[in-house]
N, C-alpha and C positions, 0 to 999 in steps of 0.2 A: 232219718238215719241217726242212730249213737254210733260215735266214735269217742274211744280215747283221747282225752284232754296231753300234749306231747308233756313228756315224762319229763324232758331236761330239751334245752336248745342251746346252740352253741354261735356265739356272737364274736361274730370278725367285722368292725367298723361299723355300717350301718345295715349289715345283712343277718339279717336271723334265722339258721338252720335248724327247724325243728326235729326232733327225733322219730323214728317212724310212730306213725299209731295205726290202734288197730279197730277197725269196723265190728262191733257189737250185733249192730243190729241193721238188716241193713231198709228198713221200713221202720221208722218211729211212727207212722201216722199221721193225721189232718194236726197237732200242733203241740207245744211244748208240753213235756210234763216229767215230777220230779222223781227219778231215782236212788235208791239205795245209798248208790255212788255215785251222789248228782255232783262231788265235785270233783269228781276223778273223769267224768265223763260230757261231751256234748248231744245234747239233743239237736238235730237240725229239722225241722220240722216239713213237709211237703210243701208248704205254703213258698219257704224259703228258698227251696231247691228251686220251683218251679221260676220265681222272680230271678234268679240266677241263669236258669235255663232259656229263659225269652234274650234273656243280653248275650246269648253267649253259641258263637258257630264252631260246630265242629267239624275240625278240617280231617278228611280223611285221603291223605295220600295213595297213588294203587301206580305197580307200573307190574304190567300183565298177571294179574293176578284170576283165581280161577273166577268166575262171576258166580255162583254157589257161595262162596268167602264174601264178597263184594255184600251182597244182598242180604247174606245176616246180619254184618256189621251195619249198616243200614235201620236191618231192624231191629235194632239193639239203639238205636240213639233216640232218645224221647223226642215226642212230638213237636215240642214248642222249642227245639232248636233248630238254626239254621245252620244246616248243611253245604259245605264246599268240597264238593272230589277237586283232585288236583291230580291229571292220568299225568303217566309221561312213556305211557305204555306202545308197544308198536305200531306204526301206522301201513308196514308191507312187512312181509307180502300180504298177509292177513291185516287189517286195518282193524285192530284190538281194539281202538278207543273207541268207533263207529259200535261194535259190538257192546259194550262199557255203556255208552249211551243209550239203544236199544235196551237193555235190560234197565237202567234206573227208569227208562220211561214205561216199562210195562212194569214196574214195581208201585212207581208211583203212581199209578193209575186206582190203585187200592189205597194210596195210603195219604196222599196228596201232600207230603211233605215239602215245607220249601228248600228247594236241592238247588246249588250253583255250580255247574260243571264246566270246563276249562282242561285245554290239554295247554301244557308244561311249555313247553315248545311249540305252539302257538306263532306264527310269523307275526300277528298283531301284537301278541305282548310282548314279542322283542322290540317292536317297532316301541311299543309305549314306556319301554326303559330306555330306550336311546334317545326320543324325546324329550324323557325327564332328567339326561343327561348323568342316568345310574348306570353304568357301565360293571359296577364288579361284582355283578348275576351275570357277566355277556360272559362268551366266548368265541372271536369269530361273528360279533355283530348277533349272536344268537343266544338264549337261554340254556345255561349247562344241565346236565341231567341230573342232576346233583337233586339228594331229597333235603338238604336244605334252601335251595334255588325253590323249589318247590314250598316250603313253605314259608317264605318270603311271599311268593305271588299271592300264596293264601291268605297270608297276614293283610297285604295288600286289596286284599277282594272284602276279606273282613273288617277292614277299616272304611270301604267305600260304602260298607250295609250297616256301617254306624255301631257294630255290636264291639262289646265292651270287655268280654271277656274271649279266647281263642282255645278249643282243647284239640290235641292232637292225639287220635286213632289210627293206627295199621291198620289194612285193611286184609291180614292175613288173618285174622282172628278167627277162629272156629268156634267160639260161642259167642252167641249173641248175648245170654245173659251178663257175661261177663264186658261185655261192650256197655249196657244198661250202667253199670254198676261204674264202669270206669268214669262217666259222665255225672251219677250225682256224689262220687267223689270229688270229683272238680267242683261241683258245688255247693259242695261241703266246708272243702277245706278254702274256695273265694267267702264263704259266710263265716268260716273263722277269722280272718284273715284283718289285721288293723292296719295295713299300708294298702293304698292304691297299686302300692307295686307288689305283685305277689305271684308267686308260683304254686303248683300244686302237681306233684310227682305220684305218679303211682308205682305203687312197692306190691310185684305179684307175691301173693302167699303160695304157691308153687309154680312151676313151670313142669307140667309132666311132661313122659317120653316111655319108650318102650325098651324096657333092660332087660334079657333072658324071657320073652314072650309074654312079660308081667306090665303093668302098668307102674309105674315108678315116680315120684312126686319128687324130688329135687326141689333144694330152698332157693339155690341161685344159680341162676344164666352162666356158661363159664365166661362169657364177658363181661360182664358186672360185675362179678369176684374179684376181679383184677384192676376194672377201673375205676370202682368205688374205693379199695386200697391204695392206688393212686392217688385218690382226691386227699383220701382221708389224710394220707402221707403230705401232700400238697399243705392242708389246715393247720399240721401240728405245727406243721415245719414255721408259720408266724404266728402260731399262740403258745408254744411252748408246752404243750402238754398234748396226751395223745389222746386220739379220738377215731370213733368206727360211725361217726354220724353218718355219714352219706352211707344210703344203700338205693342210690336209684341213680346211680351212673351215667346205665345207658336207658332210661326209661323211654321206650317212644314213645307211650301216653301219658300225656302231660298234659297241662296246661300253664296258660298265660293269662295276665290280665292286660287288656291291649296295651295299658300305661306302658308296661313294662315292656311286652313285644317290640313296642314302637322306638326301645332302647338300645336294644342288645343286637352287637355285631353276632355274623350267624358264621360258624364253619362250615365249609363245603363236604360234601360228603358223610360219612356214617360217625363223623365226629360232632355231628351236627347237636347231641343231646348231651355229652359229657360237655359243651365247650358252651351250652347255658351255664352251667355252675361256672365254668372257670372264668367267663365275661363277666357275670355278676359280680363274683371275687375280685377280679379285673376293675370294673367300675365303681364298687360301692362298697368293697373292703376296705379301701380305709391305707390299701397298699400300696397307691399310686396317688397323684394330684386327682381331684374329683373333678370333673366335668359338668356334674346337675347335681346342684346344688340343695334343690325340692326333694330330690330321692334321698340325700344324707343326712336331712331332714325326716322325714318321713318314714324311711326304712324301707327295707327289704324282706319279705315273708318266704322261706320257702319250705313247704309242707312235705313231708312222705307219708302217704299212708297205704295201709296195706288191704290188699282185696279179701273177699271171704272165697268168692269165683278164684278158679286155677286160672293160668295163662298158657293157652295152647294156641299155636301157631304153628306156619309152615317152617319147617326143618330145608333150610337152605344151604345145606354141606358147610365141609370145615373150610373151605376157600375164601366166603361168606363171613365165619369165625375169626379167620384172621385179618381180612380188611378191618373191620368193626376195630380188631382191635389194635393193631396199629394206626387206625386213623385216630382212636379214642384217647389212647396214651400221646400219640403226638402232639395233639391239643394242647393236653396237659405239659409236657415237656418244652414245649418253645412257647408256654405262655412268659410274658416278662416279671410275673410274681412265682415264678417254679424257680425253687431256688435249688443248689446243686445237691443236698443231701435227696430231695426228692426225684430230679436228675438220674441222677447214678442209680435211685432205685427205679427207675423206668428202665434204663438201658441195662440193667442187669435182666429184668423179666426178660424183654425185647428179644435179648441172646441166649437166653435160657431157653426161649420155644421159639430159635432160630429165625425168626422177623428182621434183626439186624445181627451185623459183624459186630464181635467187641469193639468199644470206641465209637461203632455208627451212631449217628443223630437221627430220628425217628424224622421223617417229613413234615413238613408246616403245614396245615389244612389250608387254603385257600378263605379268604376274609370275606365276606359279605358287609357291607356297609347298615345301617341301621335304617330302618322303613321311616323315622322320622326325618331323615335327610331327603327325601325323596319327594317330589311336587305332586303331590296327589290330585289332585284338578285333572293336570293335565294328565297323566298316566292313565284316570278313569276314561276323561275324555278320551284319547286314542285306542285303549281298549273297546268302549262301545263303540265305534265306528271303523274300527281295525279289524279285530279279533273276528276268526273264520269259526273258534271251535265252544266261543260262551254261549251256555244254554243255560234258563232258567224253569225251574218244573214246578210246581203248585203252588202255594200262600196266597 
């Protein structure tokens, strides 16, 4: 792969937000070689990708999604990764997940990937958080539905198979090719990357839809437009100067490098991908007392880059729209580094597209505790001898 070398990055304490870049090429070939504009540009070579790709699972969340979608996203993830579904899909009247299973196993029968599958809600893996004495994924003694809950458990399944890096796929995606490409972006920008702690966002180069019978390319999601201006508003507001850095707000594909995953408190619900940035901010900006002291050392990497693939997904109504995004702004809004000019411009959007009453305070997301607090012995343990619904498929 060539990509863009980031144009400018914007440094709050020990976190480095790169500015997006843009994919050139998206096959460099078997290994490095020199460019026109070999300093404007990175080479990543196959070699690299692929040693990136052996360390690193890709978690694909589903809760009732069409199994057609399921099955390209699938084969859209290179071979030498390991794969986690995390369903949380229905179990009556129709038992979705049973069906969910069924299909990757006649998928994999062709393709023998190693696939780890796991429903959400799982009575064993409740049992193996109350054990390990992690209580704020429960609900009710139970795992919440929440797609951050979800990948929590993933993160937690990914640190049991030793792999080093985590990237997160929807599994509404309607092209595969563009699933391919999301994956060796992530290991792209882990082979850019000079801190153990590092992130890697993916910034779609459109998101089509259908306007007046025509096909229509739109640059941004309408809730990314709004939550990335959030953030951005959030960064000025303690560096003093403005800034449109962030454009991957609400990205669900992403990745992690476990370091980091094994860090960061999670939001509950569809705030779960704006309230990475704002924890990293949280932890390692520089705006609070620091806690790990090797990360402020070391630094924080977080990458945008952009697809050459569109991003097409399922169209989930405007009901959908607005959760996202008061869940997304609330993040932002009760985090304890949002300070009140940035404030006032959440709750002005908020009552602007009637979410809240002038004056209302947007909801706190519910907190997740960080996968490093957690006893992993014992959680692995109770899952292999608990869990009704892990299944493992080929390697």
């Amino acid at each position: 792969m060539i990509l863009e070398l980031p144009r400018k990055t914007e440094h709050l304490g020990a976190v480095r937000i790169h500015e997006v870049q843009r994919v050139y090429e998206l096959d460099s070939g078997a290994s490095k070689f020199p460019t026109k504009a070999k300093e404007a540009v990175a080479t990543i070579s196959n070699d690299e990708i692929e040693r990136i790709n052996q360390k690193m699972a890709i978690v694909v969340p589903i809760k009732d999604e069409r199994l057609n979608l399921l099955e390209g996203v699938l084969s859209g993830i290179p071979h030498d990764c390991q794969v986690i579904i995390v369903s949380n899909s229905a179990r009556s009247p129709v038992d979705r997940f049973q069906t969910e299973k069924q299909s990757i196993k006649e998928f994999n029968h062709f393709v023998d990937d190693k696939i780890l599958l796991v429903h959400q809600q799982d009575p064993g893996i409740s049992k193996a958080f109350r054990d390990a004495g992690f209580d704020s994924v429960l609900e009710s003694g139970t795992v919440r539905g929440g797609k951050a809950e979800g990948m929590l458990v993933a993160t937690l399944l990914g640190k049991m198979l030793g792999k080093e890096y985590l990237g997160f796929i929807d599994a509404d995606n309607y092209i595969p090719g563009a699933v391919h490409e999301y994956v060796e972006i992530f290991a792209a920008g882990f082979t850019l990357a000079e801190s153990p702690y590092s992130m890697v966002r993916v910034s779609w180069t459109h998101k089509p839809k259908i306007e007046d019978d025509r096909l229509f390319f739109p640059k941004w999601g309408r809730v990314s437009e709004v939550t990335n201006q959030c953030l951005n508003r959030l960064i000025e507001s303690h560096t003093g100067f403005g800034t449109e850095i962030i454009k991957t707000g609400n990205a669900g594909e992403h990745a992690l490098s476990m370091a980091l995953a094994d860090l960061l408190f999670y939001a509950s619900g569809f705030a779960v991908e704006t309230y990475e940035i704002v924890n990293i901010l949280e932890q390692f900006g520089g705006l609070l007392p620091p806690t790990h002291p090797e990360v402020m050392s070391s630094g924080v990497d977080i990458f945008q880059i952009e697809t050459r693939n569109p991003h097409l997904h399922e169209d989930k109504g405007e009901g959908h729209i607005d959760e996202m995004l008061l869940s997304s702004l609330g993040a932002i809004y009760n985090s304890p580094i949002c300070s009140e000019k940035a404030k006032n411009n959440i709750a002005s959007i908020l009552a602007g597209r009637g979410l809240a009453k002038e004056g209302q305070e947007p909801p706190s997301p519910t907190k997740i505790e960080p996968a490093a607090t957690l006893d992993l012995p014992r959680f692995v343990e109770t899952i292999r001898r608990e869990s009704q619904t892990l299944s493992e498929f080929g390697g």
